[in-house]
DSSP file (Angstrom, degrees, kcal/mol; ACC not computed):
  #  RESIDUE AA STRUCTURE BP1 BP2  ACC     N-H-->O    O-->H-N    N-H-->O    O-->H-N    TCO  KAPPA ALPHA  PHI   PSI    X-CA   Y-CA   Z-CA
    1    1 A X              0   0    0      0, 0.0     2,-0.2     0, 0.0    12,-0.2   0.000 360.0 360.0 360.0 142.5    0.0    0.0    0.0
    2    2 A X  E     -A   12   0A   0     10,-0.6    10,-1.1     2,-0.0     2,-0.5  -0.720 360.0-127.6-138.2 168.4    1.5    2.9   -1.0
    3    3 A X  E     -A   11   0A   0      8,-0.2     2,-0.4    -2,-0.2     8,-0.2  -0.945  21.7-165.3-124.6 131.0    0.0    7.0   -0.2
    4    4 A X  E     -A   10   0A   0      6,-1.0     6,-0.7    -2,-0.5     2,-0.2  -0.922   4.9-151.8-124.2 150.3   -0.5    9.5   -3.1
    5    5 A X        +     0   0    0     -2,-0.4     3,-0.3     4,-0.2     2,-0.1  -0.654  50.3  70.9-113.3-175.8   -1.0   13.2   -2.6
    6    6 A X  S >  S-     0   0    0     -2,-0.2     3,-3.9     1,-0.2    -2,-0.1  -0.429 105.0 -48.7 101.6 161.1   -2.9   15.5   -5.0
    7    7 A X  T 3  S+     0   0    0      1,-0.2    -1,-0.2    -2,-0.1    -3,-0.0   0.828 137.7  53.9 -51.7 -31.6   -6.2   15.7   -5.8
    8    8 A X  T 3  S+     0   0    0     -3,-0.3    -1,-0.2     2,-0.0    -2,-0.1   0.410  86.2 156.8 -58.0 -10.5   -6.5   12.1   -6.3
    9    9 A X    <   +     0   0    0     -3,-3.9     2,-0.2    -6,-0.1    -4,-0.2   0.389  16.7  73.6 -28.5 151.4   -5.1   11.6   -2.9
   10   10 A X  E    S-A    4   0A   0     -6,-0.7    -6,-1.0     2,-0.0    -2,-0.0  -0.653  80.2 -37.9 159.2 164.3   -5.6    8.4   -0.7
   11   11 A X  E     -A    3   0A   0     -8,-0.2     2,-0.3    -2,-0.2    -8,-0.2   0.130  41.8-165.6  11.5 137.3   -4.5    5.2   -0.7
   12   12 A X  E     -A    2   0A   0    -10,-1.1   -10,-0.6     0, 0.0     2,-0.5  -0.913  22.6-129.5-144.9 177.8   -3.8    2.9   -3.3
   13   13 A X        -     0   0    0     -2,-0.3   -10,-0.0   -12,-0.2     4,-0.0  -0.933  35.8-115.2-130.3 114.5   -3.2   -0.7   -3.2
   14   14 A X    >   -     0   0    0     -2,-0.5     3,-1.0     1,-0.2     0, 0.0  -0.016  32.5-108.8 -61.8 159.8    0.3   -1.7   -5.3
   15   15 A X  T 3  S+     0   0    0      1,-0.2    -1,-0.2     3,-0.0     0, 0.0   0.633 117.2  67.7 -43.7 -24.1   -0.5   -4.1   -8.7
   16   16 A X  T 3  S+     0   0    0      2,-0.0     2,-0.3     0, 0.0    -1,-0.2   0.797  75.6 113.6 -87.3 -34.6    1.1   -6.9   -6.8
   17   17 A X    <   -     0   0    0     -3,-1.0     2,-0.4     1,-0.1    -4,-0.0  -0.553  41.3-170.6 -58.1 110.1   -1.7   -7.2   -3.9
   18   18 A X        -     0   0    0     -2,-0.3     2,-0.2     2,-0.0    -1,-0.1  -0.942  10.0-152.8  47.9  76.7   -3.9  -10.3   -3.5
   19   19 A X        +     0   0    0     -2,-0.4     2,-0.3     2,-0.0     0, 0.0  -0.551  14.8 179.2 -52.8 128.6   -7.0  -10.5   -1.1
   20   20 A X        +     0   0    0     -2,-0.2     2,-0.6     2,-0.0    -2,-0.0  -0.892   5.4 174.1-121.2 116.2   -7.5  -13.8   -0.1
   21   21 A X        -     0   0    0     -2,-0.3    -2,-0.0     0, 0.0     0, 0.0  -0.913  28.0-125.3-131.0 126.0  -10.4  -13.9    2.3
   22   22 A X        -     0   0    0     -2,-0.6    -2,-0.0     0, 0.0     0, 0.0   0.006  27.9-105.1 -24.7 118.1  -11.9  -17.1    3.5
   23   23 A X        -     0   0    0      1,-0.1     2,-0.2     3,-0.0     3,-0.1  -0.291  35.3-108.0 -37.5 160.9  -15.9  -18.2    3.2
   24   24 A X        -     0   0    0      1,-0.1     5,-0.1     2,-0.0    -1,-0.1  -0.612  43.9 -98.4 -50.5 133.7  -18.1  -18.1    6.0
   25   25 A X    >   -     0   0    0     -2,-0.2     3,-1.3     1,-0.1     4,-0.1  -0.120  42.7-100.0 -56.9 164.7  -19.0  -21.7    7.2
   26   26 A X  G >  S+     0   0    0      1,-0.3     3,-0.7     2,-0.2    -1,-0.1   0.712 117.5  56.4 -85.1 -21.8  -22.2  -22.7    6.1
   27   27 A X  G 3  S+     0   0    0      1,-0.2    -1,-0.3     3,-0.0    -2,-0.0   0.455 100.2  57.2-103.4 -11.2  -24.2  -21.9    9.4
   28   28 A X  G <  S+     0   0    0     -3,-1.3     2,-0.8     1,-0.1    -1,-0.2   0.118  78.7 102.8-121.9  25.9  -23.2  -18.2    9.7
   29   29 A X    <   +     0   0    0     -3,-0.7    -1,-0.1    -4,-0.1    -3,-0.0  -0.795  45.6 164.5 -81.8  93.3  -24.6  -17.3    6.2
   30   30 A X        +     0   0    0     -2,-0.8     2,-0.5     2,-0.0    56,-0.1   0.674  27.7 101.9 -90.6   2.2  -27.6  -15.8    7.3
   31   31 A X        +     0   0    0      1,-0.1    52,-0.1    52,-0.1     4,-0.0  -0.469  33.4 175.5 -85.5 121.2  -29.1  -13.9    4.5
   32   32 A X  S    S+     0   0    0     -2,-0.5    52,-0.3    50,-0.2     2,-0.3  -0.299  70.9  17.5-114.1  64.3  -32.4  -15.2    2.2
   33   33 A X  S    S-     0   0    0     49,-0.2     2,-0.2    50,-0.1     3,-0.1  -0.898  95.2 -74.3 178.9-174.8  -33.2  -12.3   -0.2
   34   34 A X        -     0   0    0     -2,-0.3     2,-0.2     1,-0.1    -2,-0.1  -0.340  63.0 -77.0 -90.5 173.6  -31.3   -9.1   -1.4
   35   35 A X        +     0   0    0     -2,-0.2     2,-0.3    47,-0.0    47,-0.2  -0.462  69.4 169.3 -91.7 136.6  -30.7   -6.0    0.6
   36   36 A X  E     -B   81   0B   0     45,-2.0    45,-2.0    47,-0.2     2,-0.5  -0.931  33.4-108.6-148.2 168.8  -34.1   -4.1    0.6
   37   37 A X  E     -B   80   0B   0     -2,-0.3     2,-0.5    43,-0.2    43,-0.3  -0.798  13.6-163.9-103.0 136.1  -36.1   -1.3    2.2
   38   38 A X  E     -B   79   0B   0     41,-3.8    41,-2.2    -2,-0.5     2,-0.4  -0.927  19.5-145.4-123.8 132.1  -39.0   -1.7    4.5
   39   39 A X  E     +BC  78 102B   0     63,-2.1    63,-1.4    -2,-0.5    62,-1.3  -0.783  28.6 178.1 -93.6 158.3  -40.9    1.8    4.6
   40   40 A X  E     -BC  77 100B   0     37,-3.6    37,-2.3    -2,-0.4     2,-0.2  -0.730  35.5-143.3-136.1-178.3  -42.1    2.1    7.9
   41   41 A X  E     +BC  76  99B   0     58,-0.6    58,-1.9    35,-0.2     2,-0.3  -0.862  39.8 170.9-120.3 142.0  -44.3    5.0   10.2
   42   42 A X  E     - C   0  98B   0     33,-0.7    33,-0.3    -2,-0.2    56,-0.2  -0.951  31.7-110.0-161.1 150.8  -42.5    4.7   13.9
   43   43 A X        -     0   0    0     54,-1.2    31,-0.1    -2,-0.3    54,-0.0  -0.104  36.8-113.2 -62.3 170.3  -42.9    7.1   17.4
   44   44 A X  S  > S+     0   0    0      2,-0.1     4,-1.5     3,-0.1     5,-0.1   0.597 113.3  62.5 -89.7  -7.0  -40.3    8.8   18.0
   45   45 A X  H >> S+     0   0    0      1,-0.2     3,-2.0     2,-0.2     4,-1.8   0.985 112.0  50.0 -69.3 -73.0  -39.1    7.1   21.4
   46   46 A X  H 3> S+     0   0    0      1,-0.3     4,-1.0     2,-0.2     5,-0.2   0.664 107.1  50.7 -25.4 -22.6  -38.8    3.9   18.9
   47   47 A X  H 3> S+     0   0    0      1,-0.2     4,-1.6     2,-0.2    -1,-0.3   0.815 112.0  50.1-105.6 -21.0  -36.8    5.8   16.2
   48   48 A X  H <X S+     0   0    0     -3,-2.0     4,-1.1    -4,-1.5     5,-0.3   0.892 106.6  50.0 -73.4 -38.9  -34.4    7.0   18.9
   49   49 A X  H >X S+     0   0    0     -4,-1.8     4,-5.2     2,-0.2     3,-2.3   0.995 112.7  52.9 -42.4 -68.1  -33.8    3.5   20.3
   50   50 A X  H 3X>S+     0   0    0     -4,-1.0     4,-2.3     1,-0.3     5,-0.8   0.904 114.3  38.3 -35.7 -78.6  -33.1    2.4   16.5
   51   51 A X  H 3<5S+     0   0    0     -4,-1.6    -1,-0.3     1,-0.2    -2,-0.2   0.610 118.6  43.8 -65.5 -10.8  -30.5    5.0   15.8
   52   52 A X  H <<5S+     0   0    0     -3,-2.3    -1,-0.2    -4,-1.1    -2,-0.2   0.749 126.9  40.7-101.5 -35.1  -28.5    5.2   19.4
   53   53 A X  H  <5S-     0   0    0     -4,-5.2    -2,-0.2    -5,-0.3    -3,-0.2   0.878 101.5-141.2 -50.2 -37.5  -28.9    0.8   18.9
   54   54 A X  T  <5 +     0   0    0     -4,-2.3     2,-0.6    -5,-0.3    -3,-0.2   0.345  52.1 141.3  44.5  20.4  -28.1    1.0   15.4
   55   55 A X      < +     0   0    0     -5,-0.8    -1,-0.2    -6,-0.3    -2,-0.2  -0.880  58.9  28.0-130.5 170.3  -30.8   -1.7   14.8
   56   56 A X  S    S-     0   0    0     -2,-0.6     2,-0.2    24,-0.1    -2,-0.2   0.716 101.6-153.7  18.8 164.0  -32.5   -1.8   12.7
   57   57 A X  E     +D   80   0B   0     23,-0.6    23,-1.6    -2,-0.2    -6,-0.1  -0.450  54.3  48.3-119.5-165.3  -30.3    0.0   10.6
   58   58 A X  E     -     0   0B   0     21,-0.3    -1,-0.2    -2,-0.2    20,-0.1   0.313  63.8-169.8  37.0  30.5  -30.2    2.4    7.5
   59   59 A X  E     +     0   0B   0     -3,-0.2    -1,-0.2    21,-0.1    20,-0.2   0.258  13.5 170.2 -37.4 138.6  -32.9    5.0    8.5
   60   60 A X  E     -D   78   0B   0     18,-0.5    18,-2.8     2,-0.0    -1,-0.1  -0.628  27.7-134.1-168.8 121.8  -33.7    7.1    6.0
   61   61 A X  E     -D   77   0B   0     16,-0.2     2,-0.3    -2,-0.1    16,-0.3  -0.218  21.5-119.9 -72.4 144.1  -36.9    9.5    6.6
   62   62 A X        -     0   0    0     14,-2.6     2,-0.3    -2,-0.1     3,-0.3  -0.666  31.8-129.3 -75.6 133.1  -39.6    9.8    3.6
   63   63 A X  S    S+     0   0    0     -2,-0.3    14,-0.0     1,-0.2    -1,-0.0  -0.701  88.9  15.2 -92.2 138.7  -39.6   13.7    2.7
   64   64 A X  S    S+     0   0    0     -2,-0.3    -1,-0.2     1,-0.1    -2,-0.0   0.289  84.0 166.6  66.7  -0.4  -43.2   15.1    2.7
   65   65 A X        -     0   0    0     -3,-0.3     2,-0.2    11,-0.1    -1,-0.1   0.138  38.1-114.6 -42.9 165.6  -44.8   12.3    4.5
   66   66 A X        -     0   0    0      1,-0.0     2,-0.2     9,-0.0    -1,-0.1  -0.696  32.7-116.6-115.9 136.6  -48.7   12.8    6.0
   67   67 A X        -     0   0    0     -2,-0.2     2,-0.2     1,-0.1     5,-0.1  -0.402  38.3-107.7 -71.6 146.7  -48.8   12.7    9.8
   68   68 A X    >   -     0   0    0      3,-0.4     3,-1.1     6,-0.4     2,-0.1  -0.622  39.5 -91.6 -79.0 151.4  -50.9    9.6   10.8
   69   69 A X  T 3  S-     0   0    0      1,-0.2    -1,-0.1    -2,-0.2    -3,-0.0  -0.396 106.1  -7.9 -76.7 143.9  -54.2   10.2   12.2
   70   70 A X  T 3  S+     0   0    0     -2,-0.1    -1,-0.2     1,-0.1     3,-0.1   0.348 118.5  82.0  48.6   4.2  -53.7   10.4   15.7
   71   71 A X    X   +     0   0    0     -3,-1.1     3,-1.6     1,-0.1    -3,-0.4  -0.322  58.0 157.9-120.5  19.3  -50.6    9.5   15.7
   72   72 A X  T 3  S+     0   0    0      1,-0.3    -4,-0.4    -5,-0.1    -1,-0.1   0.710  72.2  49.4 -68.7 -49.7  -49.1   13.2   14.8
   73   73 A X  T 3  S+     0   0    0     -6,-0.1     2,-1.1    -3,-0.1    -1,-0.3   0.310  81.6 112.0 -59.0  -1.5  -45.7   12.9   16.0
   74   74 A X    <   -     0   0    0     -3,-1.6    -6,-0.4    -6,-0.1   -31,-0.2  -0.659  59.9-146.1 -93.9  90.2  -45.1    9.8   14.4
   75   75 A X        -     0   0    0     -2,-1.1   -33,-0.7   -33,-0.3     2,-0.2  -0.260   6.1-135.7 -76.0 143.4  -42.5   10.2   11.7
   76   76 A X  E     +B   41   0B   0    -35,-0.2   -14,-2.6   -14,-0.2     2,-0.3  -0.603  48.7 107.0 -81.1 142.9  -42.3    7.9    7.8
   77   77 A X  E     -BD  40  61B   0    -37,-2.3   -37,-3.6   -16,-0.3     2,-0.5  -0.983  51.7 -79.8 175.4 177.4  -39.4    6.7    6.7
   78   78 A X  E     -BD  39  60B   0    -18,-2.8   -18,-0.5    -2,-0.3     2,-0.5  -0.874  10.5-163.2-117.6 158.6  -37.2    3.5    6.0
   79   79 A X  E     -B   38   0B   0    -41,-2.2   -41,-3.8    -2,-0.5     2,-0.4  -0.770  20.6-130.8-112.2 158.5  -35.1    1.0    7.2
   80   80 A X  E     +BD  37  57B   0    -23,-1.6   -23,-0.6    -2,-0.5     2,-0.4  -0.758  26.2 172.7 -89.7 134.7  -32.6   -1.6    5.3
   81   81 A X  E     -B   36   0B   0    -45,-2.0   -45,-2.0    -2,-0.4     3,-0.1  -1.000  35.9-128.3-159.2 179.7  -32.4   -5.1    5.9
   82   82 A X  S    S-     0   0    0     -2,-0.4     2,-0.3   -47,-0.2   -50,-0.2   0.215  89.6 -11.8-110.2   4.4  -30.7   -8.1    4.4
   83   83 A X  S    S-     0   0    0    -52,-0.1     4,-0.5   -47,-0.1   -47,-0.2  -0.862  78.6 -92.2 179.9-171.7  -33.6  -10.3    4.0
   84   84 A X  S  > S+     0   0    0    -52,-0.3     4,-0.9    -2,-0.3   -51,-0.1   0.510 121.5  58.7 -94.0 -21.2  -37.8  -10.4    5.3
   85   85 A X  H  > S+     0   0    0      2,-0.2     4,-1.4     1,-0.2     5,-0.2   0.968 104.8  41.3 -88.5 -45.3  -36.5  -12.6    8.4
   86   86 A X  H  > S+     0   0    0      2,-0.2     4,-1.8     3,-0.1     5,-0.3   0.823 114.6  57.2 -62.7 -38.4  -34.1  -10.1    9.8
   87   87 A X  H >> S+     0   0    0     -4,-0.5     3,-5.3     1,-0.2     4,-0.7   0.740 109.3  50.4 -52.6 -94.9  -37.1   -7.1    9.0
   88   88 A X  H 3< S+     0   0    0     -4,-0.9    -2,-0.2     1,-0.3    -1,-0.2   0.428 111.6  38.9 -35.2 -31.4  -39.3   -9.2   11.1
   89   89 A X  H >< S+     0   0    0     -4,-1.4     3,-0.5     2,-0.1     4,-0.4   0.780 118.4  53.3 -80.8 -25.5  -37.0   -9.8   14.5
   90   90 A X  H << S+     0   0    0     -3,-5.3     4,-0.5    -4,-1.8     3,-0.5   0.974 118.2  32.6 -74.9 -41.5  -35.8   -6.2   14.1
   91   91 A X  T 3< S+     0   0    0     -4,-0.7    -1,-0.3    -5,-0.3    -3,-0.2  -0.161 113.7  56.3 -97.0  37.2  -39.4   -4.6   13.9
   92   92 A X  S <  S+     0   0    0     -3,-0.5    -1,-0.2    -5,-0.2    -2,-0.1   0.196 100.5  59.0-113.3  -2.9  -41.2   -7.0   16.1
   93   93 A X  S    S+     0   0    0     -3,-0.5    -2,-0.2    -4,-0.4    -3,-0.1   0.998  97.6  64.2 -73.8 -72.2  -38.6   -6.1   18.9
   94   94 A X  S >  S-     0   0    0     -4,-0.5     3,-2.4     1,-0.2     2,-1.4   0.562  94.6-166.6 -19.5 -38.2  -40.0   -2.1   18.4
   95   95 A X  T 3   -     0   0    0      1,-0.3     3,-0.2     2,-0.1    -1,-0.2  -0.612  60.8 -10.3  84.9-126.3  -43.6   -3.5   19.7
   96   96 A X  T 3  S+     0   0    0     -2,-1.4    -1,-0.3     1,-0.1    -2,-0.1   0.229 123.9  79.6-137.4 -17.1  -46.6   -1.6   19.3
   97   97 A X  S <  S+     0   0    0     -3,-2.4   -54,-1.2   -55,-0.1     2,-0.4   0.270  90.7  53.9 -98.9  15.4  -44.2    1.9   18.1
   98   98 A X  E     +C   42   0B   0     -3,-0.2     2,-0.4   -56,-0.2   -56,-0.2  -0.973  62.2 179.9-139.9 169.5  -43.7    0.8   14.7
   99   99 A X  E     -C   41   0B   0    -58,-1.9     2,-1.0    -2,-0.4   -58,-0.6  -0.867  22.8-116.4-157.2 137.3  -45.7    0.0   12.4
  100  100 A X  E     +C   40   0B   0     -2,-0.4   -60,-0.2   -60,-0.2     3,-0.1  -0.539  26.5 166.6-101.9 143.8  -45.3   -1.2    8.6
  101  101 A X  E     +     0   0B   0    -62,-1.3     3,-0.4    -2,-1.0     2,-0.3   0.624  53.7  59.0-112.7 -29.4  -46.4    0.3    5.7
  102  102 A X  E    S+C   39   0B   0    -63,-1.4   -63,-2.1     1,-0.3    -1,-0.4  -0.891  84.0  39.0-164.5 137.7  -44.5   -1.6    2.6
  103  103 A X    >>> -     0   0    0     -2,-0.3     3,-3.2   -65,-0.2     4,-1.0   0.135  66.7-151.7-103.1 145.0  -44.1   -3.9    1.5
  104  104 A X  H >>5S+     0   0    0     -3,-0.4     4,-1.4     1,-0.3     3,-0.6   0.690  92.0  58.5 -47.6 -33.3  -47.4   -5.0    1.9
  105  105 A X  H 3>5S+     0   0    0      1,-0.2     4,-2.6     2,-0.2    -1,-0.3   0.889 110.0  44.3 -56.5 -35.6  -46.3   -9.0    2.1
  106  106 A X  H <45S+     0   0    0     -3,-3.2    -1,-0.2     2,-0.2    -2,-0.2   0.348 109.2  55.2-107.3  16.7  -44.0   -8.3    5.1
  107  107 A X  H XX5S+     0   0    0     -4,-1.0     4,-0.8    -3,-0.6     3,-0.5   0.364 106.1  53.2 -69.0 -29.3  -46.9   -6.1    6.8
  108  108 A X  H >X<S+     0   0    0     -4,-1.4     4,-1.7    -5,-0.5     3,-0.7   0.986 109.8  49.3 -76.6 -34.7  -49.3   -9.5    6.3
  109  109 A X  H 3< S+     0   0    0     -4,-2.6    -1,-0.3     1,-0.2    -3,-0.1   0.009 113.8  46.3 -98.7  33.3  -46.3  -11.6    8.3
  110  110 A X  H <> S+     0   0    0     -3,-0.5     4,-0.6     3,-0.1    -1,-0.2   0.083 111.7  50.7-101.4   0.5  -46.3   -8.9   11.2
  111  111 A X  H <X S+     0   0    0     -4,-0.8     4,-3.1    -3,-0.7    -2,-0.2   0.757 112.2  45.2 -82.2 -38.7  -49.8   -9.0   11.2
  112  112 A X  H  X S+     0   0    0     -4,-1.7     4,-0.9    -5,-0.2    -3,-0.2   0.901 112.3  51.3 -56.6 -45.7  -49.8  -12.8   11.5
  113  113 A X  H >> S+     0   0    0      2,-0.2     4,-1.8     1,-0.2     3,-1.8   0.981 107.9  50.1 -65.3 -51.1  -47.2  -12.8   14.1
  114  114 A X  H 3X S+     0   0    0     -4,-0.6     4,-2.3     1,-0.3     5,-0.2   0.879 115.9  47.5 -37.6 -35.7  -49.1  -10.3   16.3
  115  115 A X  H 3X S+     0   0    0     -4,-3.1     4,-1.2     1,-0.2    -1,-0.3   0.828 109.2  49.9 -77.0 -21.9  -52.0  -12.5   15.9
  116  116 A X  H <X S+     0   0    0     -3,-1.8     4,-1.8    -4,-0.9    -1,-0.2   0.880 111.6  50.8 -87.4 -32.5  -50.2  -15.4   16.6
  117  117 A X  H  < S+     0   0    0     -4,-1.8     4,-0.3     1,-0.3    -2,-0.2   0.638 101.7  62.1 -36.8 -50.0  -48.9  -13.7   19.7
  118  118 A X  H >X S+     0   0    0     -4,-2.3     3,-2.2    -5,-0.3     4,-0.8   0.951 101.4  48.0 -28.2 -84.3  -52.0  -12.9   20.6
  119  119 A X  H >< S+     0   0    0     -4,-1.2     3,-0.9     1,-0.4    -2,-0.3   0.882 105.0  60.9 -54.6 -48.3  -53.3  -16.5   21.0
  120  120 A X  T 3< S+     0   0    0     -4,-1.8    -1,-0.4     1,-0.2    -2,-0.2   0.535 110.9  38.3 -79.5  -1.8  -50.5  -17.5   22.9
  121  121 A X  T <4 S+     0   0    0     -3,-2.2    -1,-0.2    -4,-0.3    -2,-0.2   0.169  87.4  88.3-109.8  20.9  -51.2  -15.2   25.5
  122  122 A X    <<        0   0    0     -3,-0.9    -2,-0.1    -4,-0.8    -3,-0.1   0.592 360.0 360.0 -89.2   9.7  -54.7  -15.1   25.9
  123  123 A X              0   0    0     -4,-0.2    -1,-0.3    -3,-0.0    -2,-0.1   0.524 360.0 360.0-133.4 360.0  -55.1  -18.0   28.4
């Protein structure tokens, strides 16, 4: 690795260099999808948790969003996640202060789970 100055400064890596970086073992691949966006509406006690936790991760608020009815303080926006399985344990942690808005399949499995949740505690 060599240092260049100039506008182009930075790093460089000489012609000669060769990454070799091992797999992962077959049990600590955790990912089933592509990297996606889940838009979400979430309080703000929730959206702070997120960003001083960093999880969920990749916030990025929707510009011009509609306050929810009753809900006024309650900002739109999205998060990133690496697959629907990882959305669902990150926003089902969040409770009752997020809520999901797209995409409409992984709003029907956090409706399902609540319901299923539901049922297991009702007796």
């Amino acid at each position: 690795m060599y240092g260049t100055r100039g506008p182009g400064g930075g790093f460089q890596m000489l012609d000669t260099f060769q990454q070799a970086v091992p797999p992962l073992p077959a049990g600590l691949i955790t990912t089933n999808g592509h990297l996606r966006r889940v838009r979400v509406r979430i309080s703000p006690a929730a959206l702070q948790r997120a960003q001083v936790t960093g999880r969920p991760e990749g916030w990025r608020p929707r510009p011009g969003a509609q306050p929810a009815p009753g809900r006024p303080d309650w900002v739109e926006g999205s998060f990133r996640f690496d697959s629907s399985d990882t959305a669902v344990r990150e926003l089902v942690a969040l409770a009752l202060d997020v809520e999901v808005l797209l995409p409409a399949e992984l709003r029907a499995a956090m409706a399902t789970l609540g319901r299923s949740i539901a049922r297991r505690h009702s007796s």
